[in-house]
matplotlib code that plots the C-alpha trace (Angstrom):
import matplotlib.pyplot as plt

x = [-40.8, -36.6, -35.1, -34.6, -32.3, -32.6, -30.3, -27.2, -28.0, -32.1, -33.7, -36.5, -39.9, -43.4, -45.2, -48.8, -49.6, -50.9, -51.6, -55.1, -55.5, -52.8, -52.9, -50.2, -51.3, -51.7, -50.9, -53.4, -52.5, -54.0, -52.5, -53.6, -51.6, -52.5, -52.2, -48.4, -47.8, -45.0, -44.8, -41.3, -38.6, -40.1, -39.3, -42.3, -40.3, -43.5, -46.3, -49.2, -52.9, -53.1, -56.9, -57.4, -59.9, -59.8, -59.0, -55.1, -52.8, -49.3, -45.8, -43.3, -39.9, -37.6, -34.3, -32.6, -33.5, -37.0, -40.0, -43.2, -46.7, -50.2, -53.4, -55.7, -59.6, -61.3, -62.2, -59.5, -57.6, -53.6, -51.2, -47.7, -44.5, -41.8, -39.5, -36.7, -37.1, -39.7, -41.3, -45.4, -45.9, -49.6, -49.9, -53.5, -55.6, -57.1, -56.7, -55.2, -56.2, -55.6, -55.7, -52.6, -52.8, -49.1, -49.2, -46.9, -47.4, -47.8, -49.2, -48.1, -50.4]
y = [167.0, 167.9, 167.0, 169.8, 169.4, 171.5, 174.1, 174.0, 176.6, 176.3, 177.6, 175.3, 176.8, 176.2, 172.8, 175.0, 178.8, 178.9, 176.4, 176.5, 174.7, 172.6, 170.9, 168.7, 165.3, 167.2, 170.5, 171.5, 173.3, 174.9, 174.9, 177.1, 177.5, 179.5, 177.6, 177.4, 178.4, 176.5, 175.6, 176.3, 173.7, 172.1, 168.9, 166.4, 165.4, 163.9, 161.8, 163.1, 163.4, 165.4, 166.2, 167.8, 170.6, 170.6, 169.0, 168.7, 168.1, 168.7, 167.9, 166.9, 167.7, 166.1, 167.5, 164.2, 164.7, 162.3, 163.9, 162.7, 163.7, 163.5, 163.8, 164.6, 164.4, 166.6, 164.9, 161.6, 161.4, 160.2, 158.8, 160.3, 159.4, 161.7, 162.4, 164.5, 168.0, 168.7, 171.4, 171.3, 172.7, 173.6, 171.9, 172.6, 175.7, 176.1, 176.7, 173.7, 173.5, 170.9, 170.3, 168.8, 166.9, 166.2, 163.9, 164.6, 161.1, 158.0, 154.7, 151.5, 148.6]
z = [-24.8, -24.8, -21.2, -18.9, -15.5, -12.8, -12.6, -10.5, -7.4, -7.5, -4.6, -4.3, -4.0, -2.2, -2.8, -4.1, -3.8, -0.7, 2.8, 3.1, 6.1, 8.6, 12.0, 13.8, 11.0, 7.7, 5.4, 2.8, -0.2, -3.0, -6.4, -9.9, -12.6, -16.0, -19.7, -20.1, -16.3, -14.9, -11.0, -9.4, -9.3, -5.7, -4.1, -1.7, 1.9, 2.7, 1.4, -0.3, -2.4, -5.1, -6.3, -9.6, -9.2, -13.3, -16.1, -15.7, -18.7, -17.8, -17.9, -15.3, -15.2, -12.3, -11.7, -13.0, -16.3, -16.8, -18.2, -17.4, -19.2, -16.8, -17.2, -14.6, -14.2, -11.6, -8.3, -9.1, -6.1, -6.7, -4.1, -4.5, -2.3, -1.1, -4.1, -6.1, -7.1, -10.0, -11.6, -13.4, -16.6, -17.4, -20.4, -21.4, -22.6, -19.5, -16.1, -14.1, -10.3, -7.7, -3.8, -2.4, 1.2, 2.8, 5.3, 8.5, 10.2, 7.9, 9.5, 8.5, 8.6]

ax = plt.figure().add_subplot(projection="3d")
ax.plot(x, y, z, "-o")
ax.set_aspect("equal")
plt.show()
C-alpha cells in the first residue's frame, strides 16, 4: 500500500450514496462500492456505526498520509468517532456494502 495525501483543493464528497432515512437524532446512509471502486475523499463531523452489509476488504486512505487496511464481516457493527478526511477503496472482488448511522446528538454517561 504507497501513501496517498489528499489533494490540495478537494471538494469533499457525501459520507454514502444516498440518506436513506433521517430525523432530528440520526442520518442513515447507504453505501455500495464495486471491486476496485473508490469512495470520494469525505470527512465524519459526527459520530457514527458502520454495518457491513458484505464482506468488506478495503483500504483507508486519510488525507494525512496513514493508510489503514479493514476487513469487515456482514452484520458486525463498528463505532467510529468524528475524524479527518478519508477516502475507501474497495479492495475485494466483490461488491462491498454497508449502512452508516451518524449520530446528531451524543449522550454522555
Amino acid at each position: 500500500m504507497s501513501e496517498v495525501r489528499m489533494p490540495e483543493g478537494t471538494v469533499l464528497g457525501a459520507i454514502g450514496d444516498e440518506v436513506i432515512f433521517e430525523n432530528e437524532t440520526i442520518r442513515v446512509w447507504r453505501l455500495s462500492l464495486p471491486p476496485g471502486g473508490i469512495q470520494p475523499w469525505h470527512k465524519h463531523d459526527m459520530h457514527y456505526l458502520i454495518v457491513p452489509l458484505t464482506l468488506g476488504e478495503n483500504i483507508m486512505r486519510f488525507s494525512d498520509g496513514r493508510v489503514r487496511e479493514t476487513k469487515e464481516t456482514p452484520g458486525e457493527v463498528m463505532w467510529r468517532e468524528p475524524g479527518i478526511p478519508h477516502e475507501l477503496e474497495n479492495a475485494s472482488k466483490g461488491i462491498y456494502s454497508n449502512i452508516l448511522i451518524e449520530f446528531k446528538q451524543v449522550v454522555k454517561a
